[in-house]
N, C-alpha and C positions, 0 to 999 in steps of 0.2 A: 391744564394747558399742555401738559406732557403728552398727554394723549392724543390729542388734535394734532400735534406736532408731527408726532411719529407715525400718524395716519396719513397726514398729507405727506411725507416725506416717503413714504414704502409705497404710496399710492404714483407718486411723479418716478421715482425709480422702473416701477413698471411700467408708467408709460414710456419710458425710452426702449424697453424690451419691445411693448406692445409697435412702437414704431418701423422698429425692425420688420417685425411679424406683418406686418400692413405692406410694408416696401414688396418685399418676400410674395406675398398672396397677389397683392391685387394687380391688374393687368393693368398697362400703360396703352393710351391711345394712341395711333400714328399720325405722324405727320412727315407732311412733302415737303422738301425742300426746295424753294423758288429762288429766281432772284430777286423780289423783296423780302426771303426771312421763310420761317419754317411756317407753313398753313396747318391746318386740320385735314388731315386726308379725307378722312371719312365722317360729316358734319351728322351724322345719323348714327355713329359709333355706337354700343352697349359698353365701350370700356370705361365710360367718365361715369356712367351709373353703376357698375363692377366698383369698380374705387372706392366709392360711400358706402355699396354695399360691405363689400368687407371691412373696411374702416366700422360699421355700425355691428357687424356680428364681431369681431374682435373686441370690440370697447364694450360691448354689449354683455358679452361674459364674460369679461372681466369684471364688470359690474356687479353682477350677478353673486361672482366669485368672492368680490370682497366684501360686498354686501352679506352675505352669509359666516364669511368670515368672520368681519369686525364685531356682527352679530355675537357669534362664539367667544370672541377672546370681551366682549365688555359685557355678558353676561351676569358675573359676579362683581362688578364696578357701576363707575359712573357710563352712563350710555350717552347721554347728550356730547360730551366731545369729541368722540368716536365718527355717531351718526352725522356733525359739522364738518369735522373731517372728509371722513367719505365725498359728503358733497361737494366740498372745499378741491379736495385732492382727489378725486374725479374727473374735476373740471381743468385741472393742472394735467393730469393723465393721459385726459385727452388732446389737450389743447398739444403737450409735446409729443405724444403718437401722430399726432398731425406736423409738426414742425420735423422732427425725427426720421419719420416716414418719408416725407419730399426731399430732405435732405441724403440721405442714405441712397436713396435709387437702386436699390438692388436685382429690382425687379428684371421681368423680360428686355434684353437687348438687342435681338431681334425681331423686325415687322414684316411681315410678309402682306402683298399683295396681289390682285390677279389685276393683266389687263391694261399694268403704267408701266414706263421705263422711268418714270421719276424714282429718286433718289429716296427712301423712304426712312424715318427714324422712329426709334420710340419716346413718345413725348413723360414729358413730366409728371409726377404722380402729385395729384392733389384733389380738392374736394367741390365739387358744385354744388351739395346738399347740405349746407353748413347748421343745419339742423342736428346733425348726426352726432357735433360733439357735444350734446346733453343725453348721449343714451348712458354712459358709464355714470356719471354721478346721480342721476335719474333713477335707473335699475338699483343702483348700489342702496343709496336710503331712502327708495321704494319698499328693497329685498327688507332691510332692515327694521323699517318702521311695521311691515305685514308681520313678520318672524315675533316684534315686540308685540303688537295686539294681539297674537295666539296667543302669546305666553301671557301676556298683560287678562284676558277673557280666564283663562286655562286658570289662573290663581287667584282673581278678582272674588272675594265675599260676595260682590251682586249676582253671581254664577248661583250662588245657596244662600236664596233668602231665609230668613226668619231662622240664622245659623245651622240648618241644617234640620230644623225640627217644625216641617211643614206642619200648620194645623189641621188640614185638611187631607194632609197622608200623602204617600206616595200619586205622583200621575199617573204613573202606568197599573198602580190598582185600582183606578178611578172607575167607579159602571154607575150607568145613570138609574139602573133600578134601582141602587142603594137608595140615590138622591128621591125619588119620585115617590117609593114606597106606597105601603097599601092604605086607602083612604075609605 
């Protein structure tokens, strides 16, 4: 349980780092200011797709990262609360890189446009492709469970049947003329 614990708990810390990092990168879309309320300037924008995008590369290797990580440090332990973790606190990760990130606003504060005298601001940073927050727990014990079957293949007895003493010899000294011989 300690382990799970302190997976999900290192894992939610960095999402609030990662949140920062997201504010920070990704671009804010514009919007005009009316008199009913702020519009979408540009209904055709790249910046709301910009946003998921780097919200998904950010969370994405950080996945990546911890995945390989937790790998390492439960190597010589138990793996199973680790790999829970991960996915647990991944999905914690992301969820407050997403809360974090919109909160923060650090990003660009100014919007430029050609063409309006309307009043122009930078809108709010948040996500349209709410798919994106399962790339961090996703990658992470994805990373973790491929790293365990190399190593799991790599050590496995079924790798060297018949403990190592094929009865049929070597495959690479295998020649079918041996087999076929003179009749």
């Amino acid at each position: 349980m300690r382990d799970f614990v302190i997976t999900v708990l290192v894992l939610a810390l960095i999402g609030v780092v990662a949140g920062i990092l997201w504010s920070l990168a990704a671009p804010r879309p514009p919007y005009v200011v009316t008199g009913r309320g702020p519009l979408l300037a540009d209904p055709s924008t790249q910046a709301l797709i910009a946003a998921d995008g780097w919200f998904a590369v950010i969370t994405g290797a950080l996945g990546l990262a911890c995945g390989a990580i937790g790998y390492s440090v439960s190597r010589g332990g138990r793996p199973l609360p680790v790999v829970v973790g991960l996915a647990a606190g991944g999905l914690l990760g992301a969820y407050l890189t997403l809360v974090v990130g919109e909160a923060v606003n650090l990003g660009a504060v100014s919007v430029t446009a050609s063409g309006t005298s309307a009043s122009l601001i930078a809108g709010p940073l948040g996500l349209t492709a709410w798919g994106v927050l399962f790339a961090w727990p996703t990658l992470a014990a994805g990373l973790f469970f491929a790293l365990e079957g190399i190593a799991g293949y790599r050590d496995s007895p079924l790798r060297r049947p018949f403990g190592g003493n094929d009865p049929y010899g070597p495959l690479s000294s295998y020649d079918i003329s041996d087999r076929t011989g003179d009749r």
